[in-house]
N, C-alpha and C positions, 0 to 999 in steps of 0.2 A: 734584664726585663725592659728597661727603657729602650732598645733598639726594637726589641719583638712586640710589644704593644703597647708603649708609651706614646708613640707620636702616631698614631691612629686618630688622635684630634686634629692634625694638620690635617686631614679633607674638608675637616666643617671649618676652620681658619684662611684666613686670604694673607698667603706669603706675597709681598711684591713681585714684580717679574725683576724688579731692577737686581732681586737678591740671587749671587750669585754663588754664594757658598755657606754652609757651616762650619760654625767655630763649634769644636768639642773639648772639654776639657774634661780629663779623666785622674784617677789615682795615675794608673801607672797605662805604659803607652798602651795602644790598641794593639790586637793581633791585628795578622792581615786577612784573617777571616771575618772577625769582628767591624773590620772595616769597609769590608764587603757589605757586608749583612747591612750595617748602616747605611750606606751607598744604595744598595737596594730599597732599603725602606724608605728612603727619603726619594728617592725614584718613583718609587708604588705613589706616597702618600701624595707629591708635590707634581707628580708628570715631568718632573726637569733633572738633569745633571747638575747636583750641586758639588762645587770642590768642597774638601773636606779640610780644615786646619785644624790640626788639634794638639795639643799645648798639653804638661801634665802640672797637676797642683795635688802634689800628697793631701794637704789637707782637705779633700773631700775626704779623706778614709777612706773611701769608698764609693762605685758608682759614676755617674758622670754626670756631665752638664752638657745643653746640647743647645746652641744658639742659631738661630733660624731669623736672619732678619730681627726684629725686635720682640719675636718670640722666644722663649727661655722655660726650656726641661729639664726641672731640676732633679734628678734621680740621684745626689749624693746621700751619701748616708749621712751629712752633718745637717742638710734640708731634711730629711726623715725626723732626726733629734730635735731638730726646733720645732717642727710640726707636731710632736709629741708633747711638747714642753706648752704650745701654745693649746693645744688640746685639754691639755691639766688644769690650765691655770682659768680656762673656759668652765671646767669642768666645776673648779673649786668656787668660783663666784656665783654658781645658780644655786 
């Protein structure tokens, strides 16, 4: 979901031009579809060829992370859980 319409915020965001790549970091690796797909969106959203680096860290569970210059998508499932937890805890003090 974060390749297909997660980074649709990068048009109204100003990436540097100095940046020249994404770091992604995922559960487990990318297909080579998947990494098209990103390739492409990051094309559409930014007008530029960014390289892609991407590293895997099981402990997302799930999802990825998608570093852009000093922008950062976090789409793991363990960013979902915190987001959850701080939603609660919001929830339970009003």
């Amino acid at each position: 979901a974060l390749i297909t319409t997660g980074l649709s915020s990068l048009e109204r965001l100003r990436v540097l031009d100095e940046v020249t790549y994404a770091d992604i970091q995922t559960t487990f690796p990318l297909t080579e579809e998947q990494r098209q797909r990103l390739q492409s969106r990051l094309l559409e959203e930014l007008d530029r060829n960014l390289e892609i680096r991407e590293t895997t860290h099981p402990e997302l569970i799930a999802g990825m992370v998608i570093n852009v210059g000093n922008l950062v998508f976090d789409g793991s499932f363990v960013n979902r859980i915190r987001e959850v937890i701080r939603e609660s805890i919001v929830r339970a003090r009003q």
